[in-house]
The first five atom37 places (N, CA, C, CB, O) and aatype in JSON, in Angstrom:
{
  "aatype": [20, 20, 20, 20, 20, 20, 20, 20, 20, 20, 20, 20, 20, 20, 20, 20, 20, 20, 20, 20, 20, 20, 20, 20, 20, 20, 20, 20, 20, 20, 20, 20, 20, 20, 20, 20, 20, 20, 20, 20, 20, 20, 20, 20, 20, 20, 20, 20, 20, 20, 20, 20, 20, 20, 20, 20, 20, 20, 20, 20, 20, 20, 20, 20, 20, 20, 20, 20, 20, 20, 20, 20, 20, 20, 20, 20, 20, 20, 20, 20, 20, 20, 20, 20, 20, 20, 20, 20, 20, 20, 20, 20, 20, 20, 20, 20, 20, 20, 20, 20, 20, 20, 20, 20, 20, 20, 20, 20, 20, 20, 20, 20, 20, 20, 20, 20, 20, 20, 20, 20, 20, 20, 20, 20, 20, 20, 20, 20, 20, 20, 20, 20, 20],
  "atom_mask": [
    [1, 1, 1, 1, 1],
    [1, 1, 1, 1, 1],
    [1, 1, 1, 1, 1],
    [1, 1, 1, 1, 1],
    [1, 1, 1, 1, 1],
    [1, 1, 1, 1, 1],
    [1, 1, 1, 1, 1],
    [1, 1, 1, 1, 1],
    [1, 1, 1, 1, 1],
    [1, 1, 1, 1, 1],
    [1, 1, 1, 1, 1],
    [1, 1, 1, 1, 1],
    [1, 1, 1, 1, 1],
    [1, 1, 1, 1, 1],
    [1, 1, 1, 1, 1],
    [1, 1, 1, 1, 1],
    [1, 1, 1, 1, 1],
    [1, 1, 1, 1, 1],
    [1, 1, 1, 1, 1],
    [1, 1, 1, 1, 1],
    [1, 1, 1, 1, 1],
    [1, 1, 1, 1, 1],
    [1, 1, 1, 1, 1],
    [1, 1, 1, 1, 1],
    [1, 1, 1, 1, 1],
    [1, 1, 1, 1, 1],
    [1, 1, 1, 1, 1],
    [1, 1, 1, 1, 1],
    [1, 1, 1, 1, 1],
    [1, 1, 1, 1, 1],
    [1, 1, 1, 1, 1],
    [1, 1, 1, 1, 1],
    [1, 1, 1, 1, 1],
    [1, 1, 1, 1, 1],
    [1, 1, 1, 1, 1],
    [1, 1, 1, 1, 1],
    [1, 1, 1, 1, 1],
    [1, 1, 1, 1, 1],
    [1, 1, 1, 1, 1],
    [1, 1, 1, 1, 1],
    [1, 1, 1, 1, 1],
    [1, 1, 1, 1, 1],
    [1, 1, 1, 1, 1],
    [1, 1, 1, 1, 1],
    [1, 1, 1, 1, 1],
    [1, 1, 1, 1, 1],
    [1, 1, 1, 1, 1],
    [1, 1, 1, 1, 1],
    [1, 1, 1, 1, 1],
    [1, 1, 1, 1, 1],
    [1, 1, 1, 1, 1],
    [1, 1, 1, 1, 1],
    [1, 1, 1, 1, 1],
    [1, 1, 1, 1, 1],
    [1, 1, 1, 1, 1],
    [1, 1, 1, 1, 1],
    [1, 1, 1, 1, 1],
    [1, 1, 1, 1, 1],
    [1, 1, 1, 1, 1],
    [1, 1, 1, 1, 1],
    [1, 1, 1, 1, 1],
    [1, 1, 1, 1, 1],
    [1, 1, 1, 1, 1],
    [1, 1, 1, 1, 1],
    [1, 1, 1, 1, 1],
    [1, 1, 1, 1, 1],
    [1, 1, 1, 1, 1],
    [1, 1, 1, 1, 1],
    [1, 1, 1, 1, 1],
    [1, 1, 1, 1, 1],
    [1, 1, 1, 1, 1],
    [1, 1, 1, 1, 1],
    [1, 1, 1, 1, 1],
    [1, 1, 1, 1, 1],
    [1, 1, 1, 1, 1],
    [1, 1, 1, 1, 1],
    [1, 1, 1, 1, 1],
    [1, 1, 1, 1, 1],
    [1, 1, 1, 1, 1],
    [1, 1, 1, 1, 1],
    [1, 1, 1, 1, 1],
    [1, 1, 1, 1, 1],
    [1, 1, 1, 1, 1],
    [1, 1, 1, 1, 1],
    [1, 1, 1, 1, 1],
    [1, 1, 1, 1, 1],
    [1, 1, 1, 1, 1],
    [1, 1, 1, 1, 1],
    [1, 1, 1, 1, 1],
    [1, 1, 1, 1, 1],
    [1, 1, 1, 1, 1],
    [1, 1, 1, 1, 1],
    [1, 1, 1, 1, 1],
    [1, 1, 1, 1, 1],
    [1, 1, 1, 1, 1],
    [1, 1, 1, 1, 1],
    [1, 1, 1, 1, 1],
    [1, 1, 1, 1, 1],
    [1, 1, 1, 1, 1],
    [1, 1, 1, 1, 1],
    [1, 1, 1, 1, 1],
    [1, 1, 1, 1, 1],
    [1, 1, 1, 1, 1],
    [1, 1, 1, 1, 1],
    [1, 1, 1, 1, 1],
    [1, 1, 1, 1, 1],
    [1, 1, 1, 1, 1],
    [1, 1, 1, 1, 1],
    [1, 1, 1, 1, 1],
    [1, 1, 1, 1, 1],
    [1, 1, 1, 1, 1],
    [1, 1, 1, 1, 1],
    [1, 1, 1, 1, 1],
    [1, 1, 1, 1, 1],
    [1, 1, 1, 1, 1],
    [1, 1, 1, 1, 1],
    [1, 1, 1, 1, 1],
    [1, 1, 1, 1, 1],
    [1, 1, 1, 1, 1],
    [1, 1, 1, 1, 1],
    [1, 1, 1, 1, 1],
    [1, 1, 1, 1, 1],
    [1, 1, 1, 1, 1],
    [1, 1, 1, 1, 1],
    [1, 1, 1, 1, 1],
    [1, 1, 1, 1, 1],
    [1, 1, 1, 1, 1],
    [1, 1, 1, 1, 1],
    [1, 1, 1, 1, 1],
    [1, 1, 1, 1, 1],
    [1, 1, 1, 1, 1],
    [1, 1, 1, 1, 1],
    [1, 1, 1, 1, 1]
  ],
  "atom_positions": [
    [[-6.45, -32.6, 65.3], [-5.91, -32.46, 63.98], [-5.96, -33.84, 63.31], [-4.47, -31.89, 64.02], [-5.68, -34.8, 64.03]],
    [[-6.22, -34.02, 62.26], [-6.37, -35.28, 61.48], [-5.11, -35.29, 60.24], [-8.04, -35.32, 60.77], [-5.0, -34.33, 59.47]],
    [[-4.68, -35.87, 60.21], [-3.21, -36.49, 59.52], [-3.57, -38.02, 58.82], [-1.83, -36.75, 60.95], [-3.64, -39.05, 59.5]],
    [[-3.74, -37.97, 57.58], [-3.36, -39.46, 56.84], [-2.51, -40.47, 57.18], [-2.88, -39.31, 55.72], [-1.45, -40.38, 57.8]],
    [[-3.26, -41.82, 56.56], [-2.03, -42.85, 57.41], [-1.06, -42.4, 56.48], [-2.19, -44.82, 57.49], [-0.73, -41.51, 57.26]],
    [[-0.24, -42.2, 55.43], [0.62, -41.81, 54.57], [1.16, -40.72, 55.17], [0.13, -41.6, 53.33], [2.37, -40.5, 55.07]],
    [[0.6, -40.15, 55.64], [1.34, -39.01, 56.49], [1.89, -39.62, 57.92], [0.21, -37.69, 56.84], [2.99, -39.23, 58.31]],
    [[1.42, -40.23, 58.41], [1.76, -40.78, 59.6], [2.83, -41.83, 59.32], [0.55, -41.32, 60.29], [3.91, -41.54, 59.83]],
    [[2.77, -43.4, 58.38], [3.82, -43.46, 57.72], [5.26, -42.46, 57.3], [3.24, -43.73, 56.91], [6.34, -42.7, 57.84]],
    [[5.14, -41.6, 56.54], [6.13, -40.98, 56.43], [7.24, -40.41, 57.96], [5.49, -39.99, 55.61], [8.42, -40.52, 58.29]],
    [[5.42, -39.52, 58.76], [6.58, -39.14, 60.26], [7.19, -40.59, 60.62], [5.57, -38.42, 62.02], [8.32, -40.87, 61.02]],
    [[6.19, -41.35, 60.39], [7.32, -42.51, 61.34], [8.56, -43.22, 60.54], [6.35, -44.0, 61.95], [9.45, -43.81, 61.16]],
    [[8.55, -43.08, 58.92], [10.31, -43.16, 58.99], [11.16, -42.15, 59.11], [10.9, -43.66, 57.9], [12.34, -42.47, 59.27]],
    [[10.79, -40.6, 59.08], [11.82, -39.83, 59.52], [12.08, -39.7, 60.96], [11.65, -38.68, 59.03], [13.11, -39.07, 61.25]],
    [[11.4, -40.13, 61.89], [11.26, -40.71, 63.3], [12.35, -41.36, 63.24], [10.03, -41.59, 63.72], [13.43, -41.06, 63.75]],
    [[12.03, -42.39, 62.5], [13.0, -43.97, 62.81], [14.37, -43.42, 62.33], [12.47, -45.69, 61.68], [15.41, -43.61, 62.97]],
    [[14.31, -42.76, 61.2], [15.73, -42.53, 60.2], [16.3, -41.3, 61.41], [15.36, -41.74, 58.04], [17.37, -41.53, 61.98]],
    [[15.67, -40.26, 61.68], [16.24, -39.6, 62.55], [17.14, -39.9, 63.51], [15.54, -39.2, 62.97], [18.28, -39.42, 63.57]],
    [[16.46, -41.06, 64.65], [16.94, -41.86, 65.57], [18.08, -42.67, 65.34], [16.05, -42.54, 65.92], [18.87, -42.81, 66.27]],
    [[18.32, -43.28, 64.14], [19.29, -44.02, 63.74], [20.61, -42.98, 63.38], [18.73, -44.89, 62.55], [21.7, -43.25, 63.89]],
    [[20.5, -42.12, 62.75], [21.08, -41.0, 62.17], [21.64, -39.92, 64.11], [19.48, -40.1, 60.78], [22.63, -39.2, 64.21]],
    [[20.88, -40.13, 64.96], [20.98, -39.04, 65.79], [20.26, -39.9, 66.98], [20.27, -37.55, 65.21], [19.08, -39.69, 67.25]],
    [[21.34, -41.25, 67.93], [20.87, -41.98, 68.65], [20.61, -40.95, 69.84], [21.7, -43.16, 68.82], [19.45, -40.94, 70.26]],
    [[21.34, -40.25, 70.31], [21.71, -39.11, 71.24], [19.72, -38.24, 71.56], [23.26, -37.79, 70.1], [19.23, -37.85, 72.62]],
    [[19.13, -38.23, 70.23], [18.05, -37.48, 70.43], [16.99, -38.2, 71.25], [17.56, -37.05, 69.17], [15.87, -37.69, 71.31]],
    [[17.2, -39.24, 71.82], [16.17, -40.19, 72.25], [16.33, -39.78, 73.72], [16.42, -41.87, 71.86], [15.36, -39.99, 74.44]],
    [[17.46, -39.19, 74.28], [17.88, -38.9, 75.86], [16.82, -36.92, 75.51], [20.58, -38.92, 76.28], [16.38, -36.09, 76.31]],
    [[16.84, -36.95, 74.61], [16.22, -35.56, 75.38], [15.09, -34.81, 74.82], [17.27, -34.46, 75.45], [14.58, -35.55, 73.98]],
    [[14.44, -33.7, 74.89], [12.86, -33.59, 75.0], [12.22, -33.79, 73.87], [12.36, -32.32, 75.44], [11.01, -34.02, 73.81]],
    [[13.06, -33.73, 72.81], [12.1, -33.51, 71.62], [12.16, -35.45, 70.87], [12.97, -31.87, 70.27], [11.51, -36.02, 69.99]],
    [[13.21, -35.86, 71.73], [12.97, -37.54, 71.63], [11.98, -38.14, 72.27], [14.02, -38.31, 72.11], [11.55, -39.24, 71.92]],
    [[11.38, -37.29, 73.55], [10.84, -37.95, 74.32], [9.29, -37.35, 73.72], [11.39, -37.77, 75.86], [8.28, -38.02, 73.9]],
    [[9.25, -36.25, 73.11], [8.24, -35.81, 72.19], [7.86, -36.7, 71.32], [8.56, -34.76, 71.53], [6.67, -36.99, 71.39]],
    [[8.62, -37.35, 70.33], [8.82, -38.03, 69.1], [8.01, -39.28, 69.76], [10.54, -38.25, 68.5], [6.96, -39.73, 69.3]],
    [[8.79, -39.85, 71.15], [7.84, -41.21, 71.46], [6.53, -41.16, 72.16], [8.58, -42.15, 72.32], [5.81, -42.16, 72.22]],
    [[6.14, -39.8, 72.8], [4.99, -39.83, 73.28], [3.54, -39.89, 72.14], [5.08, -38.64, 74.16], [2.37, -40.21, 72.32]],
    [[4.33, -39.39, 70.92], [3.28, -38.69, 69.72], [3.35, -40.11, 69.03], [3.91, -37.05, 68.58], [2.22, -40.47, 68.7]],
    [[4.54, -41.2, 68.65], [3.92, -42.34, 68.65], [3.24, -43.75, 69.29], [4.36, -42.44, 68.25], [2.88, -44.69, 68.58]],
    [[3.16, -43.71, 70.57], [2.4, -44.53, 71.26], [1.19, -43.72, 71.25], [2.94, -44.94, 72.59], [0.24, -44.44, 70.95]],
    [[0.88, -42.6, 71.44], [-0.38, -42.0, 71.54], [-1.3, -42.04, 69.99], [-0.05, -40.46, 72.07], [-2.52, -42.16, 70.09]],
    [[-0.69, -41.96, 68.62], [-1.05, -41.52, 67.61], [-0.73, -42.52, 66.81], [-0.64, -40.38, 67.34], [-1.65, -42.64, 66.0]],
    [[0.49, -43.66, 66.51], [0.37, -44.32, 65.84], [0.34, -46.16, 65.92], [1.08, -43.71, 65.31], [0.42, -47.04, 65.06]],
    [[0.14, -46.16, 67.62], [-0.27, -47.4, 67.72], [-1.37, -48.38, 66.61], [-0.77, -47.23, 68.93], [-1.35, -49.23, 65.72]],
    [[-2.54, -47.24, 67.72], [-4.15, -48.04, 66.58], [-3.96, -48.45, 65.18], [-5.55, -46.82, 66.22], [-4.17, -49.54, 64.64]],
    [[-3.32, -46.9, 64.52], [-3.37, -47.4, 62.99], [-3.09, -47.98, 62.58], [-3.15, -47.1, 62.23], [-3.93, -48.62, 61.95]],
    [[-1.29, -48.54, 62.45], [-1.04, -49.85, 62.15], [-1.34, -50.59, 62.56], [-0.31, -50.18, 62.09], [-1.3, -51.59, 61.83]],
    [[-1.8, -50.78, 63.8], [-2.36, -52.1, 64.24], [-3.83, -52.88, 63.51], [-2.65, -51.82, 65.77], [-4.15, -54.06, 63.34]],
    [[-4.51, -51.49, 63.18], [-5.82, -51.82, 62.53], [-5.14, -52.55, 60.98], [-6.94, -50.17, 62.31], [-5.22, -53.74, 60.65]],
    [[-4.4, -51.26, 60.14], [-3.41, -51.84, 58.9], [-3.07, -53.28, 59.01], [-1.94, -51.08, 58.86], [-3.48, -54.15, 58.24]],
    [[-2.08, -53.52, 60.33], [-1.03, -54.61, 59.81], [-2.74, -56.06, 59.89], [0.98, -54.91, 61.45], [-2.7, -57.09, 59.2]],
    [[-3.65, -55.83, 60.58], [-4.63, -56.58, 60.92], [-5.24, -56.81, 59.73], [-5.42, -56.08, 61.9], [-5.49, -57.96, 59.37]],
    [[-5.54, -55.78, 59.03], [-6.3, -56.1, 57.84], [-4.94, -56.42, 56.92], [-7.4, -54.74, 57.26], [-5.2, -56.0, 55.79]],
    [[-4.16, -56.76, 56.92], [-3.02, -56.68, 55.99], [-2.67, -58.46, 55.96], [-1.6, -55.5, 56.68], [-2.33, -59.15, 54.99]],
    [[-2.89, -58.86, 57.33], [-2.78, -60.34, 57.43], [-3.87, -61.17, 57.0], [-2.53, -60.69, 58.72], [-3.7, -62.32, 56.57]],
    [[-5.14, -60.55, 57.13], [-6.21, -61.4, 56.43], [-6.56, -61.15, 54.98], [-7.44, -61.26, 57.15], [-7.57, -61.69, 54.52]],
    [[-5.74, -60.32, 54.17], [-5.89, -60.29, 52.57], [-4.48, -61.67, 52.6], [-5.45, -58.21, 51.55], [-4.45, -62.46, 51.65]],
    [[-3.62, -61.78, 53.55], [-3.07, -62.37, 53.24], [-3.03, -64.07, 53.59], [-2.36, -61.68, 53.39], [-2.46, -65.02, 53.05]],
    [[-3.87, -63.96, 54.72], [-4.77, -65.39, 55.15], [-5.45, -66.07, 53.92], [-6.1, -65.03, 56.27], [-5.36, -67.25, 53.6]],
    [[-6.35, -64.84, 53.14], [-7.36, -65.2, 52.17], [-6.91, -66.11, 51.5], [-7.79, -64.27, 51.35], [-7.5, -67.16, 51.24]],
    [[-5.13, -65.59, 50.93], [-4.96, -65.98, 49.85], [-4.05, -67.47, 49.97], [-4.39, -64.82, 49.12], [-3.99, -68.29, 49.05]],
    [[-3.48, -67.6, 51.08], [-2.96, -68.63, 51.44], [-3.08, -70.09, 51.17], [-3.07, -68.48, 52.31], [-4.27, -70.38, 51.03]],
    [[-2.27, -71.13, 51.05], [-2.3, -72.29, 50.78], [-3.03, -73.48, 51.88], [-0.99, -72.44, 50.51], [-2.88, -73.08, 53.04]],
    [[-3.3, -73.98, 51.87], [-4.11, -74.79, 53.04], [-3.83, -76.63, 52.89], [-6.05, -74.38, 52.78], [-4.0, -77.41, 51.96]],
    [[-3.35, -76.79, 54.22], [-3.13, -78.41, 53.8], [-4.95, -78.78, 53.48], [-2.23, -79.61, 55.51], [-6.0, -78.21, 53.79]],
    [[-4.67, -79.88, 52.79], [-6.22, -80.75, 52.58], [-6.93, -81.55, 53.62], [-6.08, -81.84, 51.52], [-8.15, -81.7, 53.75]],
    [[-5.5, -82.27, 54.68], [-6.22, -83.08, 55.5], [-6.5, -82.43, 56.54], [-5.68, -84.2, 55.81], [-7.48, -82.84, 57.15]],
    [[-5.87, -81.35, 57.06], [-6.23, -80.65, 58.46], [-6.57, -79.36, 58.41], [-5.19, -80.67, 59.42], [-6.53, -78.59, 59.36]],
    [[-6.99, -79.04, 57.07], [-7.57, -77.29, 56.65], [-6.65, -76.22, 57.29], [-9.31, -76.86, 57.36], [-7.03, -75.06, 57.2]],
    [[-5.66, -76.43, 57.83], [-4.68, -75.8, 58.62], [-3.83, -75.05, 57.12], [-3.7, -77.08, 59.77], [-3.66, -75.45, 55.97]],
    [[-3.35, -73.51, 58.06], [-3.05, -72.61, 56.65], [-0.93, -73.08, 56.85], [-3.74, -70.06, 56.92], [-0.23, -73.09, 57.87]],
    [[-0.61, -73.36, 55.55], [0.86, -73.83, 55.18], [1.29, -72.26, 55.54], [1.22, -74.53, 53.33], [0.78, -71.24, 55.1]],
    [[2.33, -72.39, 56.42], [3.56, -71.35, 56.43], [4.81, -71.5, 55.81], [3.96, -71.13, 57.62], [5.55, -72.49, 55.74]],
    [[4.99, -69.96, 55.23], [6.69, -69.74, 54.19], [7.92, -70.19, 55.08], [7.15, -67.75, 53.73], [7.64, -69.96, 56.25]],
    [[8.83, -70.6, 54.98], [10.04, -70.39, 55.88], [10.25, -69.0, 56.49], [11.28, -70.72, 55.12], [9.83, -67.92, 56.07]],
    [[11.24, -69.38, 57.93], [11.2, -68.05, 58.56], [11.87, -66.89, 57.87], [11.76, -68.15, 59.84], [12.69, -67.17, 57.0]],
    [[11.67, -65.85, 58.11], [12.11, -64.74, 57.36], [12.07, -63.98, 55.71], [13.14, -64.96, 57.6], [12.83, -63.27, 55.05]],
    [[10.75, -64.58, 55.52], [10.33, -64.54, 54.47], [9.32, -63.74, 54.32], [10.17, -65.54, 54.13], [8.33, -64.01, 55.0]],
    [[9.25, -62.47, 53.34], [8.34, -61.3, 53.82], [6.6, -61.5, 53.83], [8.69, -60.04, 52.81], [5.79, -60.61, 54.08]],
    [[6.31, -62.96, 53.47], [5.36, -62.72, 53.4], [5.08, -64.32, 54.77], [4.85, -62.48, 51.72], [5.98, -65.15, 54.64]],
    [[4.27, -64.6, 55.62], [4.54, -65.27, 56.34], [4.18, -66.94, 56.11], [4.1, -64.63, 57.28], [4.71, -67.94, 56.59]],
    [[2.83, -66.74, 55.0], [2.24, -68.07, 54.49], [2.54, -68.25, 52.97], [0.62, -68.11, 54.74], [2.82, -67.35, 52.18]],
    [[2.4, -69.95, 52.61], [2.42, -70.18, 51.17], [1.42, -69.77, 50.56], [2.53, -71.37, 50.82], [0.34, -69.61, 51.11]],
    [[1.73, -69.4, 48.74], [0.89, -69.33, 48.41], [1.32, -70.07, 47.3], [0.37, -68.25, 48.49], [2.37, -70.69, 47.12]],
    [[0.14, -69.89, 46.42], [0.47, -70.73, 44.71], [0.68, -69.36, 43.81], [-1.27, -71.89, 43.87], [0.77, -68.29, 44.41]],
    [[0.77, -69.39, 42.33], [1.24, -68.25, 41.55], [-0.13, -67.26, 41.59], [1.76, -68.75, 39.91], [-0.04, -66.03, 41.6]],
    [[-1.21, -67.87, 41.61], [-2.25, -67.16, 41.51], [-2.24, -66.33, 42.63], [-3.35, -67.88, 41.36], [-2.26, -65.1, 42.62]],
    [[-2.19, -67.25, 43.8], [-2.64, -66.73, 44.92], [-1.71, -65.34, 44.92], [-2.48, -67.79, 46.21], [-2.13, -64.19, 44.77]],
    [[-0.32, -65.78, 45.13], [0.99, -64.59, 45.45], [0.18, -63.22, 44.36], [3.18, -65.33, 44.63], [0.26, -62.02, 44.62]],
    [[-0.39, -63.68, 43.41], [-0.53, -62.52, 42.16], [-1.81, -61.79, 43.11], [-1.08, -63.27, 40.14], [-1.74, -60.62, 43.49]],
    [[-2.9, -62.65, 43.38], [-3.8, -62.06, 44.71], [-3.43, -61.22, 45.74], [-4.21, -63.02, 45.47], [-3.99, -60.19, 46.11]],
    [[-2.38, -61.79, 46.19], [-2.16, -61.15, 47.75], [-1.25, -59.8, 47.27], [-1.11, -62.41, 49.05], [-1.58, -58.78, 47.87]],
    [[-0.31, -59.64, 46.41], [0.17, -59.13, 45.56], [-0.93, -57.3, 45.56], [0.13, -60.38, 44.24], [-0.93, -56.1, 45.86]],
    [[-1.51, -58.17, 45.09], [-3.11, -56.82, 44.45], [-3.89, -56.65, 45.6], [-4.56, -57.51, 43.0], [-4.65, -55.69, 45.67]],
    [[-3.77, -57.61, 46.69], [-4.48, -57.13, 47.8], [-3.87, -55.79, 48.8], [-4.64, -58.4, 48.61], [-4.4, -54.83, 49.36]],
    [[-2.57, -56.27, 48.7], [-1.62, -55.58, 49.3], [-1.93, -53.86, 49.07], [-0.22, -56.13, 48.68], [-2.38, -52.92, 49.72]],
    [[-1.22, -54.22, 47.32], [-1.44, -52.72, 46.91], [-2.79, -52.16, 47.33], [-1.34, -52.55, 45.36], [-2.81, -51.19, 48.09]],
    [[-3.88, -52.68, 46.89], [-5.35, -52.07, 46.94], [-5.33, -51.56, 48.74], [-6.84, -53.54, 46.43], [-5.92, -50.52, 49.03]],
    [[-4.74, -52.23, 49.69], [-5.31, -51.92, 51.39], [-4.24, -50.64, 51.11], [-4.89, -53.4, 53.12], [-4.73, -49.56, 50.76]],
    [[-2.76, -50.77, 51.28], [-2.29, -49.41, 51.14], [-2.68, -48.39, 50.13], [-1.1, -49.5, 51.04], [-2.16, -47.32, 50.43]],
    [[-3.34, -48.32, 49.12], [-4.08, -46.96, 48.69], [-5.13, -46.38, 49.71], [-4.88, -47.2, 47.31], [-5.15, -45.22, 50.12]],
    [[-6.35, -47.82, 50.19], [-7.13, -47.2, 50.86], [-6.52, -46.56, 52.14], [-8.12, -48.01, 51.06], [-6.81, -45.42, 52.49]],
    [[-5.68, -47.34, 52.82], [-5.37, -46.88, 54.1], [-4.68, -45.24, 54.13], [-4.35, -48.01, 54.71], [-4.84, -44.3, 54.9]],
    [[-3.79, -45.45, 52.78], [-2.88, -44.34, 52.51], [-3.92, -42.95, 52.78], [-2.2, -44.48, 50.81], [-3.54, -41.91, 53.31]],
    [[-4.9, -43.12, 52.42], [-6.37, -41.89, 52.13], [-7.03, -41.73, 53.5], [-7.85, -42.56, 50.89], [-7.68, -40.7, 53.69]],
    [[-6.93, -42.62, 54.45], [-7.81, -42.86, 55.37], [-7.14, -41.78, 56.47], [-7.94, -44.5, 55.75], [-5.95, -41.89, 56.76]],
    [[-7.97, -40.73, 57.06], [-7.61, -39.91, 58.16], [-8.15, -40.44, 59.36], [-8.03, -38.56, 57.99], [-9.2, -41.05, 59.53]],
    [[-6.71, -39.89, 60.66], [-7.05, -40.53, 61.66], [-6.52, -38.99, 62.55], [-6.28, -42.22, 61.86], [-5.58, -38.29, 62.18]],
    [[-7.27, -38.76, 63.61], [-7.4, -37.98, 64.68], [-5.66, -38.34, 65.29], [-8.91, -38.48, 65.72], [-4.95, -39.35, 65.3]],
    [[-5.52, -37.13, 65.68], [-3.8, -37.15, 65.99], [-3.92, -35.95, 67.32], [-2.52, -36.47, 64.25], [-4.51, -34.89, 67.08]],
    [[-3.4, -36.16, 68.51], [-2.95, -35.13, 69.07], [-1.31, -34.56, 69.1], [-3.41, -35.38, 70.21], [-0.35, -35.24, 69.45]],
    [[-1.27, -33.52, 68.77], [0.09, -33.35, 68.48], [1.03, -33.18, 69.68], [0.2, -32.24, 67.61], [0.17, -32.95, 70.53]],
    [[2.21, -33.12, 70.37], [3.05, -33.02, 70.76], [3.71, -32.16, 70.78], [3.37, -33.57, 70.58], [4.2, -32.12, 69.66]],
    [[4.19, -31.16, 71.51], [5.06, -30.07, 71.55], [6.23, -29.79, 71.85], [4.76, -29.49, 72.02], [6.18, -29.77, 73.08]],
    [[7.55, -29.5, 71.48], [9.07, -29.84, 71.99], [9.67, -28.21, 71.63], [10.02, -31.42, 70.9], [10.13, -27.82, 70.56]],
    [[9.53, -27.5, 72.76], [10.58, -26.2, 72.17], [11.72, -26.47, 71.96], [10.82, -25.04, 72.98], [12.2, -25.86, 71.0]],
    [[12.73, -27.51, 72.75], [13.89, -28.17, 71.96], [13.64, -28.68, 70.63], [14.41, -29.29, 72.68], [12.69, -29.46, 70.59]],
    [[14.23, -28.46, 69.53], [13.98, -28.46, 68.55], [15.89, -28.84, 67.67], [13.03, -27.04, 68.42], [16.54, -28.0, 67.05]],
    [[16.26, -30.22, 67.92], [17.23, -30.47, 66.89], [17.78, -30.07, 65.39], [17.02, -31.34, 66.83], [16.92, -29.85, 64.54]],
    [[18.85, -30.0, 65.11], [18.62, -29.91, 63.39], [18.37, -30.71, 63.06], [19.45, -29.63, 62.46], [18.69, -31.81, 63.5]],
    [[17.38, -30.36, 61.73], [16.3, -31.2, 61.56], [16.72, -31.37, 59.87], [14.64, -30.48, 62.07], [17.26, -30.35, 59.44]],
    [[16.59, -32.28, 59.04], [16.56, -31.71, 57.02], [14.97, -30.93, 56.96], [16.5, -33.69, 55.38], [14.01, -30.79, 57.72]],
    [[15.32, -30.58, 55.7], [13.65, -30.03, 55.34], [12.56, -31.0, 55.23], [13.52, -29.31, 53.92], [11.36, -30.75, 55.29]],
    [[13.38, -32.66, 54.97], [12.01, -33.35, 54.94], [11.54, -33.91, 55.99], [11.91, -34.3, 54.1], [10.5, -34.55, 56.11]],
    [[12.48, -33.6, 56.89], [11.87, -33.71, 58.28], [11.21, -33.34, 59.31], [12.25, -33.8, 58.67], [10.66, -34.01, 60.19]],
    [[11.32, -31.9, 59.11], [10.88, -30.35, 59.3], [9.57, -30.86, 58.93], [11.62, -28.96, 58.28], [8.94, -31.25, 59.91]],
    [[8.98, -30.96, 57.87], [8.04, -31.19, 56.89], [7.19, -32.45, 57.42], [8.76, -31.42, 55.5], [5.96, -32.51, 57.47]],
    [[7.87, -33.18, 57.7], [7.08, -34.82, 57.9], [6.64, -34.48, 59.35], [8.3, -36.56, 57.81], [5.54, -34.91, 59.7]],
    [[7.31, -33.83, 60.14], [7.01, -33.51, 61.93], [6.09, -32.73, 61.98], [8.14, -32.8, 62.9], [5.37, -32.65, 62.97]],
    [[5.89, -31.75, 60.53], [5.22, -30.68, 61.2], [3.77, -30.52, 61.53], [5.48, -29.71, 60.56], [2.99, -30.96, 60.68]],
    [[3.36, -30.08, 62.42], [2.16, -29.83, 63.0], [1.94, -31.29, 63.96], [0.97, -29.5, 61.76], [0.9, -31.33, 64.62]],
    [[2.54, -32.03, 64.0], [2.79, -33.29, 65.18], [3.22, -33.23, 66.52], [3.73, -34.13, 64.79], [2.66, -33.42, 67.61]],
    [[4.88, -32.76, 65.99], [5.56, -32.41, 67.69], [6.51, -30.97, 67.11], [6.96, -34.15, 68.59], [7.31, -30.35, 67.81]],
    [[6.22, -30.7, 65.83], [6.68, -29.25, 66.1], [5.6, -28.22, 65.74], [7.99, -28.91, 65.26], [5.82, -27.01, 65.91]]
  ]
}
């Protein structure tokens, strides 16, 4: 079955929001569903994402002069390197432009099966479905 990264995004914050909301579901099958379907299904993608996500943001980065070495932001700062106004306005538009493409981009998914089945909201119902329910 093939599922969008936007789709896969989404299961994985009602994943996360679930878990936070319902720590208890992680001890039993349909938690242990939830984590098999993301190590199996959503490792690669973000990893490919966050990969291309750091070199729109390498591109745009500040660079000392004497040692071509790329300047880093202070810690905890969402973006990890300096930039100048231009650049930030770059990385800015790079950003957006990789999440449209990625958002579109389908990736092969095996789904997961849990006849335990928690209460769930409808947008969760919805974001799981055809994954692990």
């Amino acid at each position: 079955m093939k599922k969008t990264f936007k789709q896969l995004r989404e299961f994985n914050l009602y994943a996360q929001f679930l878990m936070e909301r319902k720590p208890e579901i992680k001890e039993t099958k349909f938690g242990y569903a939830m984590k098999r379907f993301v190590d199996k299904n959503l490792t690669k993608p973000f990893n490919d994402f966050n990969a291309d996500l750091d070199i729109v943001r390498i591109d745009h980065a500040l660079v000392d002069e004497k040692t071509k070495a790329i300047l880093h932001s202070e810690k905890g700062s969402l973006r990890p390197f300096q930039y100048s106004k231009e650049g930030l306005k770059a990385v800015i538009k790079g950003e957006n432009d990789l999440i449209e493409q990625f958002n579109l981009k389908e990736f092969e998914c095996e789904p997961f099966i849990s006849k335990e089945k928690p209460e769930l909201t409808e947008e969760e119902i919805e974001a799981f479905k055809g994954l692990i329910i």
